[in-house]
mmCIF file as Biopython writes it, N, C-alpha, C and O atoms, coordinates in Angstrom:
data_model
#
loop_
_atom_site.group_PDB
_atom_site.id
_atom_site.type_symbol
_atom_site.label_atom_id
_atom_site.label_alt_id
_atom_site.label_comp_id
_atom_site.label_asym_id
_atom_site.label_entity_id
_atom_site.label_seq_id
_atom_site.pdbx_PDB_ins_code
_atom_site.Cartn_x
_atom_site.Cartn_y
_atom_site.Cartn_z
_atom_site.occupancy
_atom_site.B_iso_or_equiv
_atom_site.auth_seq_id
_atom_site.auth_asym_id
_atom_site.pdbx_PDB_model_num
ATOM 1   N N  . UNK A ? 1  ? 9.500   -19.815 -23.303 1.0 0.0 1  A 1 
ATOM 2   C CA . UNK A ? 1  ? 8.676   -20.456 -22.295 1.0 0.0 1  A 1 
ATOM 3   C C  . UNK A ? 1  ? 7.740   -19.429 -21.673 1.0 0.0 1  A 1 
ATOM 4   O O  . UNK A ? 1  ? 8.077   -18.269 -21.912 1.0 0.0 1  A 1 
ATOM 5   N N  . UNK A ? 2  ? 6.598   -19.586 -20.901 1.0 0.0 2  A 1 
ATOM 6   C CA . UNK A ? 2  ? 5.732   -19.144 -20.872 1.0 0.0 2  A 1 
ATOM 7   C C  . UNK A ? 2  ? 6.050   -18.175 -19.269 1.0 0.0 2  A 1 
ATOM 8   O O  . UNK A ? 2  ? 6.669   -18.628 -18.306 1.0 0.0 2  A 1 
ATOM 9   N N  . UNK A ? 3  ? 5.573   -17.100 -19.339 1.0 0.0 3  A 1 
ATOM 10  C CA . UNK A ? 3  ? 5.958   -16.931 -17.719 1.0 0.0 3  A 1 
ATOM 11  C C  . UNK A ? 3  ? 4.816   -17.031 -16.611 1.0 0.0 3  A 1 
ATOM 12  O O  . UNK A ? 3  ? 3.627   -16.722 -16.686 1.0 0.0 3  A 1 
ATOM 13  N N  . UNK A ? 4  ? 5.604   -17.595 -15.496 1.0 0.0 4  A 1 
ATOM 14  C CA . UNK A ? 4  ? 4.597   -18.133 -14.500 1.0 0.0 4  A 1 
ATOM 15  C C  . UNK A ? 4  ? 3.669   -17.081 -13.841 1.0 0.0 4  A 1 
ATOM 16  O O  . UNK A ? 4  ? 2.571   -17.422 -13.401 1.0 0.0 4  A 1 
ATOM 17  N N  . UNK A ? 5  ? 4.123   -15.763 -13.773 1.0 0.0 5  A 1 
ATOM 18  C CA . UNK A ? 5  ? 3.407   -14.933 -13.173 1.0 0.0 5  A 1 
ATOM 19  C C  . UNK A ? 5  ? 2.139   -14.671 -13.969 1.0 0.0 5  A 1 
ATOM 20  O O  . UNK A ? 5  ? 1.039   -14.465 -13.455 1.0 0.0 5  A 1 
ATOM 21  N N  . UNK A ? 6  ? 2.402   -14.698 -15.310 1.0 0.0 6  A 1 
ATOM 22  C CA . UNK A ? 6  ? 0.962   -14.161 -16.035 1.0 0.0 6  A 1 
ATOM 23  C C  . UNK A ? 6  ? 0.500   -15.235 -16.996 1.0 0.0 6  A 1 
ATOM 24  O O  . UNK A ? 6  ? 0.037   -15.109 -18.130 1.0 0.0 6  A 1 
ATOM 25  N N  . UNK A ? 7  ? 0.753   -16.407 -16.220 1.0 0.0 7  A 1 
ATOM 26  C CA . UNK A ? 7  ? -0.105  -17.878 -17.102 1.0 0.0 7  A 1 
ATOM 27  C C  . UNK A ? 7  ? -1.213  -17.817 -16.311 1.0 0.0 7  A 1 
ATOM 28  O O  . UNK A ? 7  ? -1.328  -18.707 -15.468 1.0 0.0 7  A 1 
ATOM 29  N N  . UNK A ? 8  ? -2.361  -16.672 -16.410 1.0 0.0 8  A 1 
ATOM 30  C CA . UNK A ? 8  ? -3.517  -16.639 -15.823 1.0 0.0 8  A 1 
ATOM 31  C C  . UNK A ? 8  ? -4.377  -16.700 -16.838 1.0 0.0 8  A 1 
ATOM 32  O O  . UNK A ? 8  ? -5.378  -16.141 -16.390 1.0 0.0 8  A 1 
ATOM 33  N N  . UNK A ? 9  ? -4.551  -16.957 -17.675 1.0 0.0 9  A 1 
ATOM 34  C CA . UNK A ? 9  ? -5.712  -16.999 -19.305 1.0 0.0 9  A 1 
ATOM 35  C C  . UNK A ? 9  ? -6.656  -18.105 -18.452 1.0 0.0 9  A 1 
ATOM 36  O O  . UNK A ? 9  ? -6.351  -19.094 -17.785 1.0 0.0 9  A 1 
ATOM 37  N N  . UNK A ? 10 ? -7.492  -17.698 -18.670 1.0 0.0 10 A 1 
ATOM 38  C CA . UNK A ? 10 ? -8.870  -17.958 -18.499 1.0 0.0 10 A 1 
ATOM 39  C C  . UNK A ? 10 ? -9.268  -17.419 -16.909 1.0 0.0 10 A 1 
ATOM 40  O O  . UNK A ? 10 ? -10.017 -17.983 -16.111 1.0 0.0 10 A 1 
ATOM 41  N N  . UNK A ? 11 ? -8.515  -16.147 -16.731 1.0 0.0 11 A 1 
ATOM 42  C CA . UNK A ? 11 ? -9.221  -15.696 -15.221 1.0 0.0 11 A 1 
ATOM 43  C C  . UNK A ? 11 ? -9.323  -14.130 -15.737 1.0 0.0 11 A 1 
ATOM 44  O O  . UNK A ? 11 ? -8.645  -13.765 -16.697 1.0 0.0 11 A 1 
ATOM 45  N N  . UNK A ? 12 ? -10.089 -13.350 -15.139 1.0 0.0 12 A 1 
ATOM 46  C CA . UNK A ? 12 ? -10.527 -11.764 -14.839 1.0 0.0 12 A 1 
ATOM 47  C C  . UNK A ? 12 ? -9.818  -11.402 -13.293 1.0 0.0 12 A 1 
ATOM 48  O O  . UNK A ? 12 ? -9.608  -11.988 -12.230 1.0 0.0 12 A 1 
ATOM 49  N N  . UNK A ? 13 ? -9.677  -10.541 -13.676 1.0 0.0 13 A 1 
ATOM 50  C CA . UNK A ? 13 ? -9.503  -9.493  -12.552 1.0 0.0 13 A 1 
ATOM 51  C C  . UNK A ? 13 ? -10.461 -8.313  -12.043 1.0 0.0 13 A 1 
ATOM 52  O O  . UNK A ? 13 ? -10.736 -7.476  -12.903 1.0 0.0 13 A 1 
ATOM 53  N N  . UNK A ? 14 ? -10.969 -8.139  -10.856 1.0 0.0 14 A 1 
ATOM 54  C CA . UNK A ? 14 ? -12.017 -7.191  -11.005 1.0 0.0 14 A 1 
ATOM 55  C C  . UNK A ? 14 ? -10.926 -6.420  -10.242 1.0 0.0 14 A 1 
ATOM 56  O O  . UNK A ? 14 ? -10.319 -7.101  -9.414  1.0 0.0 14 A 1 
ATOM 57  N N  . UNK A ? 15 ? -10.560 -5.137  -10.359 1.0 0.0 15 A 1 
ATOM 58  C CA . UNK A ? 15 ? -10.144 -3.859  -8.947  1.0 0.0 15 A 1 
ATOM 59  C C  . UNK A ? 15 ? -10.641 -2.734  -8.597  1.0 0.0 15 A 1 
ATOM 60  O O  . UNK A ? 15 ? -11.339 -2.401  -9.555  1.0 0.0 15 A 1 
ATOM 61  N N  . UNK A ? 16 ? -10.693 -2.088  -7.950  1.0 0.0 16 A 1 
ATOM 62  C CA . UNK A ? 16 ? -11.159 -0.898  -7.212  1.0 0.0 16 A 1 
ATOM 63  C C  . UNK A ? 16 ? -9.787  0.010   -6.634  1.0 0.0 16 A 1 
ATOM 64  O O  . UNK A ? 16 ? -8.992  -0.521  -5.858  1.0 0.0 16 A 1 
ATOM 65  N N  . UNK A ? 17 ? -9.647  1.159   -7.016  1.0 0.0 17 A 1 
ATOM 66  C CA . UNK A ? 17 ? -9.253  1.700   -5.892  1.0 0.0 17 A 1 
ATOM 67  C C  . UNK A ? 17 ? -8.981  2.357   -4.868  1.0 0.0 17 A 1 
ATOM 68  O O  . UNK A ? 17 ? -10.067 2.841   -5.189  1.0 0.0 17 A 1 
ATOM 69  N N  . UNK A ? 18 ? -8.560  3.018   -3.713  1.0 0.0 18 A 1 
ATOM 70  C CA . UNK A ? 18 ? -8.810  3.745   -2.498  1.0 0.0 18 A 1 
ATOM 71  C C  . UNK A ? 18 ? -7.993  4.582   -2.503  1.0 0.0 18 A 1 
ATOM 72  O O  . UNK A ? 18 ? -6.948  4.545   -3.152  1.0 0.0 18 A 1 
ATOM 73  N N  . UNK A ? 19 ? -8.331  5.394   -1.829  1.0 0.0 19 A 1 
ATOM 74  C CA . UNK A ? 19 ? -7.944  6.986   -2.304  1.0 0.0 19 A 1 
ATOM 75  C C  . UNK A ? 19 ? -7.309  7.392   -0.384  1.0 0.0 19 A 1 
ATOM 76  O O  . UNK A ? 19 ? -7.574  6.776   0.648   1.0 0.0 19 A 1 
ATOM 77  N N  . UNK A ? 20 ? -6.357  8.753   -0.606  1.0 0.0 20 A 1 
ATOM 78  C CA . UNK A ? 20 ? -6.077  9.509   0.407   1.0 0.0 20 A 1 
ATOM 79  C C  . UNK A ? 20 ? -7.436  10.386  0.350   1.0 0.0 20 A 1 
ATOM 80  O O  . UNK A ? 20 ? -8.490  10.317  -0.283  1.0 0.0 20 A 1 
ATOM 81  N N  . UNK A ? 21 ? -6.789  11.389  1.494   1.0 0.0 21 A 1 
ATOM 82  C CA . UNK A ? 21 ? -7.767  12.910  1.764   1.0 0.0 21 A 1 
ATOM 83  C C  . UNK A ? 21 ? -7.389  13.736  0.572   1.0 0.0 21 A 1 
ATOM 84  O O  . UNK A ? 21 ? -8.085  14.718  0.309   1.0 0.0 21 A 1 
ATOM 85  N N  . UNK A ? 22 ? -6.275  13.412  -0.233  1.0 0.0 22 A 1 
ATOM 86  C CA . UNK A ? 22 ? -6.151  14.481  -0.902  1.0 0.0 22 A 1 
ATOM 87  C C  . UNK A ? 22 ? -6.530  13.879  -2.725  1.0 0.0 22 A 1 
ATOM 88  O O  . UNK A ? 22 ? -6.345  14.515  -3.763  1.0 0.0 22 A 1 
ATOM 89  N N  . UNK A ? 23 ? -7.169  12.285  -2.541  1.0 0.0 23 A 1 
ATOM 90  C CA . UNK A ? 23 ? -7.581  12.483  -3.711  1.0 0.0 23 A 1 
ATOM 91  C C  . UNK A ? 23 ? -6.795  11.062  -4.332  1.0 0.0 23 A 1 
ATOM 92  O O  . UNK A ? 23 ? -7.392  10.262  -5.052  1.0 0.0 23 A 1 
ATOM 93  N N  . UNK A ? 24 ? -5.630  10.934  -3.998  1.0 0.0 24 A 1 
ATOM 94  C CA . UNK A ? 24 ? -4.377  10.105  -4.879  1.0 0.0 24 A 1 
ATOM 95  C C  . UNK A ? 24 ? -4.569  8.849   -4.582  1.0 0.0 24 A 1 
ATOM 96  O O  . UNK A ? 24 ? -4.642  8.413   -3.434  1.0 0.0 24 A 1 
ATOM 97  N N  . UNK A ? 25 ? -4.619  8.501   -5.131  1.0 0.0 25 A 1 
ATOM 98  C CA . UNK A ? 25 ? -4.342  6.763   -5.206  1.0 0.0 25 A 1 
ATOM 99  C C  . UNK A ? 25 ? -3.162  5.854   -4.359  1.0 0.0 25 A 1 
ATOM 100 O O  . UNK A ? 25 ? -1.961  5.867   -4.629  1.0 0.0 25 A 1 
ATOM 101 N N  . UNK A ? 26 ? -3.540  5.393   -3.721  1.0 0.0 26 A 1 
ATOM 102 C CA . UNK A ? 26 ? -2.611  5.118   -2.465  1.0 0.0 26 A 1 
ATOM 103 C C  . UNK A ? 26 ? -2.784  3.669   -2.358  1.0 0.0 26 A 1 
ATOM 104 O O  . UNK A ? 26 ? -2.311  3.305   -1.282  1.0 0.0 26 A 1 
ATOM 105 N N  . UNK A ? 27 ? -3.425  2.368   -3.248  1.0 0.0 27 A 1 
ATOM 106 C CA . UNK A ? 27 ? -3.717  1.123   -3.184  1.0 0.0 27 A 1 
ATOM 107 C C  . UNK A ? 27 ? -4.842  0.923   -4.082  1.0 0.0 27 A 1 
ATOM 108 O O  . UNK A ? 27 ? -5.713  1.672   -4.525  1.0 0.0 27 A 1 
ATOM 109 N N  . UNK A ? 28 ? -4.456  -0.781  -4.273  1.0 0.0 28 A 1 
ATOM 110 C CA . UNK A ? 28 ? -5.918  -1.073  -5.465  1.0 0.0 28 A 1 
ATOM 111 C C  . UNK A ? 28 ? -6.117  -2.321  -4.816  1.0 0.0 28 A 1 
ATOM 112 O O  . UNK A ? 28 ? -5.203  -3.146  -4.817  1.0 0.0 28 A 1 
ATOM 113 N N  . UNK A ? 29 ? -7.530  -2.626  -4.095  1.0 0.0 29 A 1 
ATOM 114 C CA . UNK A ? 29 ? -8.079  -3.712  -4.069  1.0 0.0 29 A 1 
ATOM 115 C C  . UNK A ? 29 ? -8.484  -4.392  -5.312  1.0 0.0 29 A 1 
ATOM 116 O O  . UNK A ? 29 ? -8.973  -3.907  -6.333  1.0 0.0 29 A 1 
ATOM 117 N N  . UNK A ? 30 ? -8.150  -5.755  -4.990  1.0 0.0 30 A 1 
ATOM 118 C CA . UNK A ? 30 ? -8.601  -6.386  -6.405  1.0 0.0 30 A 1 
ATOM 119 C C  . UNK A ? 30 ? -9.102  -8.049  -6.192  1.0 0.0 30 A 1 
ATOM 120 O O  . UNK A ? 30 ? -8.754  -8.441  -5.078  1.0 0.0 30 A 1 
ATOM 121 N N  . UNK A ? 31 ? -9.555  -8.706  -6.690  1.0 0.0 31 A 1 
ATOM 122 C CA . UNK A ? 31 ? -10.077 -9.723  -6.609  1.0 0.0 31 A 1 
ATOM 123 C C  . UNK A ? 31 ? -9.506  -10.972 -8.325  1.0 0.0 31 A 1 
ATOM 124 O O  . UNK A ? 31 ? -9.673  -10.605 -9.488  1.0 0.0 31 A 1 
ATOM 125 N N  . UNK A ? 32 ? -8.974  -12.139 -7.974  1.0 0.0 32 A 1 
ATOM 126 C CA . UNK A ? 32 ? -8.548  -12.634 -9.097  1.0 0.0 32 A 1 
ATOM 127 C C  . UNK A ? 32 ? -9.750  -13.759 -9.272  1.0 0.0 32 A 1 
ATOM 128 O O  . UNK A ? 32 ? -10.124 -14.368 -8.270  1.0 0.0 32 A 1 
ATOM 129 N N  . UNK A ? 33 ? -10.298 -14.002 -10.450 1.0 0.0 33 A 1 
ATOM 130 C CA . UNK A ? 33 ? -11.147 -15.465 -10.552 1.0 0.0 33 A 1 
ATOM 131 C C  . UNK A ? 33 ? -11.309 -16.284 -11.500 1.0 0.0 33 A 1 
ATOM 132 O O  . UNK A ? 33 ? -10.258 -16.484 -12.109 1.0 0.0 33 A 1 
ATOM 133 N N  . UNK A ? 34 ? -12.168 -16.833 -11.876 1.0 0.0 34 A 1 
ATOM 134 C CA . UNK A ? 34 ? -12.485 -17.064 -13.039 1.0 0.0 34 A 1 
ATOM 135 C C  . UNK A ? 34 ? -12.869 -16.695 -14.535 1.0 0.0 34 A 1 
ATOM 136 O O  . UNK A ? 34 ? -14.060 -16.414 -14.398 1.0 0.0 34 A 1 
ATOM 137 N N  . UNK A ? 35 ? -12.682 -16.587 -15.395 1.0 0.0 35 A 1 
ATOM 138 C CA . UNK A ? 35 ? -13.367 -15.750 -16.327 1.0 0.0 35 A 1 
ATOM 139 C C  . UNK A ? 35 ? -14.837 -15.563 -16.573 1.0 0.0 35 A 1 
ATOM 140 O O  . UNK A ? 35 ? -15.318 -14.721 -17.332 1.0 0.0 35 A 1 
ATOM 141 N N  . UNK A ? 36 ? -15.644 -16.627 -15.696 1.0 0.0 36 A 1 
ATOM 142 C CA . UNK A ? 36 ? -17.061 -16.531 -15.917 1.0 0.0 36 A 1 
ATOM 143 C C  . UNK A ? 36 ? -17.046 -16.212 -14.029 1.0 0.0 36 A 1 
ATOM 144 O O  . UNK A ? 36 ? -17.207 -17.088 -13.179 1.0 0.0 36 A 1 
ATOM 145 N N  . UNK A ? 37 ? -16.916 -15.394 -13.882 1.0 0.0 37 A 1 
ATOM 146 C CA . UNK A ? 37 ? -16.200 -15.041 -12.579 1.0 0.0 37 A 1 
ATOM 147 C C  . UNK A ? 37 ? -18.030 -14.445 -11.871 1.0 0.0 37 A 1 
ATOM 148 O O  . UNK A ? 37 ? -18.235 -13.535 -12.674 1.0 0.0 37 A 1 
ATOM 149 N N  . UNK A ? 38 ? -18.946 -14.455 -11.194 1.0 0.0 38 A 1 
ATOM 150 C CA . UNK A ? 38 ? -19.973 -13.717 -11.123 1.0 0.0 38 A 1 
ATOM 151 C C  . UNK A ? 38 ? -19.362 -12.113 -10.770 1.0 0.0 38 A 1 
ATOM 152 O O  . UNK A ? 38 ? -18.655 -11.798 -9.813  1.0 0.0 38 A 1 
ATOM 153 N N  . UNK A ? 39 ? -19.714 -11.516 -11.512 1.0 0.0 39 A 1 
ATOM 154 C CA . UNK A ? 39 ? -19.329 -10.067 -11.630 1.0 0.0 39 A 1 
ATOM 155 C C  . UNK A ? 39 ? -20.515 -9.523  -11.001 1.0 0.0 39 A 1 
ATOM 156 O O  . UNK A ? 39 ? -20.087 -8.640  -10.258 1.0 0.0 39 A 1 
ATOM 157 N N  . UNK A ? 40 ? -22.078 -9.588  -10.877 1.0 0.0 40 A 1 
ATOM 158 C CA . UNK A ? 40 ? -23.324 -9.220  -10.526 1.0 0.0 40 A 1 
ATOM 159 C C  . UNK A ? 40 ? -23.291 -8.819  -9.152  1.0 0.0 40 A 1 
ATOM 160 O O  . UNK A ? 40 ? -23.866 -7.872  -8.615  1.0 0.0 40 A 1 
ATOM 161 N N  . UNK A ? 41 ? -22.101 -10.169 -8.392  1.0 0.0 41 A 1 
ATOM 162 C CA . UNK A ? 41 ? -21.844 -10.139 -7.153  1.0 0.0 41 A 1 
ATOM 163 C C  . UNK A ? 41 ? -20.487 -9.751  -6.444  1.0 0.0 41 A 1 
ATOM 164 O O  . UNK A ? 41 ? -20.364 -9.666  -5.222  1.0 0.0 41 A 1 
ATOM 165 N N  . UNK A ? 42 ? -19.386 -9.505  -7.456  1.0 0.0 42 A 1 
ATOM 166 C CA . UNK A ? 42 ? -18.102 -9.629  -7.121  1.0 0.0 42 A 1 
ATOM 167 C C  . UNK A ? 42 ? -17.725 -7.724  -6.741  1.0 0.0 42 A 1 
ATOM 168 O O  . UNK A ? 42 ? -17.343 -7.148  -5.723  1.0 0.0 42 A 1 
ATOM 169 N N  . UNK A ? 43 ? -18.111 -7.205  -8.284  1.0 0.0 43 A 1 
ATOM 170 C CA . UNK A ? 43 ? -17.954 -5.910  -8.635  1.0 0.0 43 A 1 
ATOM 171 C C  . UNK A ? 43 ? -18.202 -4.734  -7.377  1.0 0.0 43 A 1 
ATOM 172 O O  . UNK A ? 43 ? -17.366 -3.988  -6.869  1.0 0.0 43 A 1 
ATOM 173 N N  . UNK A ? 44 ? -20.277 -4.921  -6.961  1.0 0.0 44 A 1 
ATOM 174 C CA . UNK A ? 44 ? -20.245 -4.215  -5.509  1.0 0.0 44 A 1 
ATOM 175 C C  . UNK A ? 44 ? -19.492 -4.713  -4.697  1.0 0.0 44 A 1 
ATOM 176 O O  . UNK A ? 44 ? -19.446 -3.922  -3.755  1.0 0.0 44 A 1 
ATOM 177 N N  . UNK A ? 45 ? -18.630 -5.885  -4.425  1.0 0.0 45 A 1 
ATOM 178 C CA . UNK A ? 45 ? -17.909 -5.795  -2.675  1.0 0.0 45 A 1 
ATOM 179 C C  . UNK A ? 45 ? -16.949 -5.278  -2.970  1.0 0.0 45 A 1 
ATOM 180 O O  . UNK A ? 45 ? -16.654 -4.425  -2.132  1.0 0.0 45 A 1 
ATOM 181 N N  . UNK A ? 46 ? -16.148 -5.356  -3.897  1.0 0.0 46 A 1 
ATOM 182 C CA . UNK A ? 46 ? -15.105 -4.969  -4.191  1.0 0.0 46 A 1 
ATOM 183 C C  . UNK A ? 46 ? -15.001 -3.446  -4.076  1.0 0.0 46 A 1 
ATOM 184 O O  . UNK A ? 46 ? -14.079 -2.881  -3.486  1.0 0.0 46 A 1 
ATOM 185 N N  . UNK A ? 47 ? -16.070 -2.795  -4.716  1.0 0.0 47 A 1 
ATOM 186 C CA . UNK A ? 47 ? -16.154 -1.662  -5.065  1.0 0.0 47 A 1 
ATOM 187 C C  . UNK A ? 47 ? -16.576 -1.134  -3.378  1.0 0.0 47 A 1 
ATOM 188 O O  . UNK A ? 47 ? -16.041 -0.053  -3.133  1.0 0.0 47 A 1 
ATOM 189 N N  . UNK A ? 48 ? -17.218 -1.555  -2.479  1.0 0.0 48 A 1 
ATOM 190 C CA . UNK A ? 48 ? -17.716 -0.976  -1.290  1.0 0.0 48 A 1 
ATOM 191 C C  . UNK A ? 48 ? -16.436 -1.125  -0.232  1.0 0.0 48 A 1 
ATOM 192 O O  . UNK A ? 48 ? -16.090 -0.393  0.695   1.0 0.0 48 A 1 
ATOM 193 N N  . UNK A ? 49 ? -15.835 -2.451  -0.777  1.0 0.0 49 A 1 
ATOM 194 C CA . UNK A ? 49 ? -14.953 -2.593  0.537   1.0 0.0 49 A 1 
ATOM 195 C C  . UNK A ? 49 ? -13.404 -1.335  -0.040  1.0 0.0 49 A 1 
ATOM 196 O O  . UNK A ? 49 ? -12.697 -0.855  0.846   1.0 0.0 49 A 1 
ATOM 197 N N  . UNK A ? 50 ? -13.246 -1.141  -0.901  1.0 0.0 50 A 1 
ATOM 198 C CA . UNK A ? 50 ? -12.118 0.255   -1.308  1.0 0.0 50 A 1 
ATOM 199 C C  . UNK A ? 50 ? -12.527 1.603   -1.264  1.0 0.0 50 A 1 
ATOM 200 O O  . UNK A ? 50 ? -11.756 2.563   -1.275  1.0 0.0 50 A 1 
ATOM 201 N N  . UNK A ? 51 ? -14.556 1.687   -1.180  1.0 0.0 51 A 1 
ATOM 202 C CA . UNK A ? 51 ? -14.828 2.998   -0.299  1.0 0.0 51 A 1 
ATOM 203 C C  . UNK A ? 51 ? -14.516 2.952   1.195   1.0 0.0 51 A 1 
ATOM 204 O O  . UNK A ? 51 ? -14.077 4.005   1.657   1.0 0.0 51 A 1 
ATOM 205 N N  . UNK A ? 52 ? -14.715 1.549   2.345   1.0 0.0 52 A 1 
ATOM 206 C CA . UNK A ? 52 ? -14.652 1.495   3.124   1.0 0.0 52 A 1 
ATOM 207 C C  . UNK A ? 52 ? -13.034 1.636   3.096   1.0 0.0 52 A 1 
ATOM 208 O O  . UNK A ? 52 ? -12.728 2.313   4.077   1.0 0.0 52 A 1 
ATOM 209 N N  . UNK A ? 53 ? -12.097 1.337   2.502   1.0 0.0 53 A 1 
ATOM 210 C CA . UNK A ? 53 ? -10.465 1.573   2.865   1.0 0.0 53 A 1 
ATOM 211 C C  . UNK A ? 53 ? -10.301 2.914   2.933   1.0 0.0 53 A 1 
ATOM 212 O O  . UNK A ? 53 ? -9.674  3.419   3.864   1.0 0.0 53 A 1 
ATOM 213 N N  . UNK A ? 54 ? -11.024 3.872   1.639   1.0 0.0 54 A 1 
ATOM 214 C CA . UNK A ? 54 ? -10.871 5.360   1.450   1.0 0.0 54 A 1 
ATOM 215 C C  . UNK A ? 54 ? -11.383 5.870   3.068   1.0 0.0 54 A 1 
ATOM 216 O O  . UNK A ? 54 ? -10.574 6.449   3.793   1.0 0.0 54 A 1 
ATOM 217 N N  . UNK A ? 55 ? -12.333 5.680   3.380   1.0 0.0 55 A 1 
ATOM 218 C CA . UNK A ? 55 ? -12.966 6.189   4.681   1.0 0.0 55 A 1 
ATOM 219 C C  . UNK A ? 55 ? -11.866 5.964   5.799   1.0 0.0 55 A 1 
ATOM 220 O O  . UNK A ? 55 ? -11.657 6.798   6.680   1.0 0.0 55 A 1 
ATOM 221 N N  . UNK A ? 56 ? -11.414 5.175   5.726   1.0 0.0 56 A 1 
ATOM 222 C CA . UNK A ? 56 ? -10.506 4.512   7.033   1.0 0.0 56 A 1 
ATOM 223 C C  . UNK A ? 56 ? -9.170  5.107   6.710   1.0 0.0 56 A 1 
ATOM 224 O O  . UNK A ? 56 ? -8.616  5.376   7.776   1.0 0.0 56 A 1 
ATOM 225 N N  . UNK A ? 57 ? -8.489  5.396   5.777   1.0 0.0 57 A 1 
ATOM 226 C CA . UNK A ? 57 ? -7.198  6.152   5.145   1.0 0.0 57 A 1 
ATOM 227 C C  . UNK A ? 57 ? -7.859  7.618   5.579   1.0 0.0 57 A 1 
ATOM 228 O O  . UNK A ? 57 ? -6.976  8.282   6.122   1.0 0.0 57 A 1 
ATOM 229 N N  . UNK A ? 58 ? -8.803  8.160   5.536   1.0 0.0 58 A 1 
ATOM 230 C CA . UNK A ? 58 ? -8.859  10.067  5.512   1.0 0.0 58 A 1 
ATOM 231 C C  . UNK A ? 58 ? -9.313  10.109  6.936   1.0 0.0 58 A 1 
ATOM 232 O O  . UNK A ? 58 ? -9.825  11.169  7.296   1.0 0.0 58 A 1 
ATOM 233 N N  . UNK A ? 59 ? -9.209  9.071   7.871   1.0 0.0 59 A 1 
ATOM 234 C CA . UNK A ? 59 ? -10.017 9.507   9.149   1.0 0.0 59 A 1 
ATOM 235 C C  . UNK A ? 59 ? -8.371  9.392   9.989   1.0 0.0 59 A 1 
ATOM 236 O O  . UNK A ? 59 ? -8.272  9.643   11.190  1.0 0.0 59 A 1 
#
């Protein structure tokens, strides 16, 4: 039988992720959608809002 957690076929995942002061990986923002998911628009927030987490983690 199929498992429920990853009966996601026909979706993308876009992630990003945010960093400590010292570099390491400490979380991954991510976004789940569609497979024709707009990426043109999805990719920069994603990607700006896990610089904005990095900034807010080293301060």
């Amino acid at each position: 039988s199929e498992n429920k957690l990853f009966s996601l076929s026909g979706s993308s995942l876009v992630v990003a992720p945010f960093r400590d002061s010292g570099e390491r990986v400490v979380g991954v923002l991510g976004v789940i959608g569609p497979t024709r998911l707009n990426y043109a628009r999805v990719i920069p927030v994603v990607d700006y809002t896990a610089q904005l987490m990095t900034q807010l983690i080293r301060r």
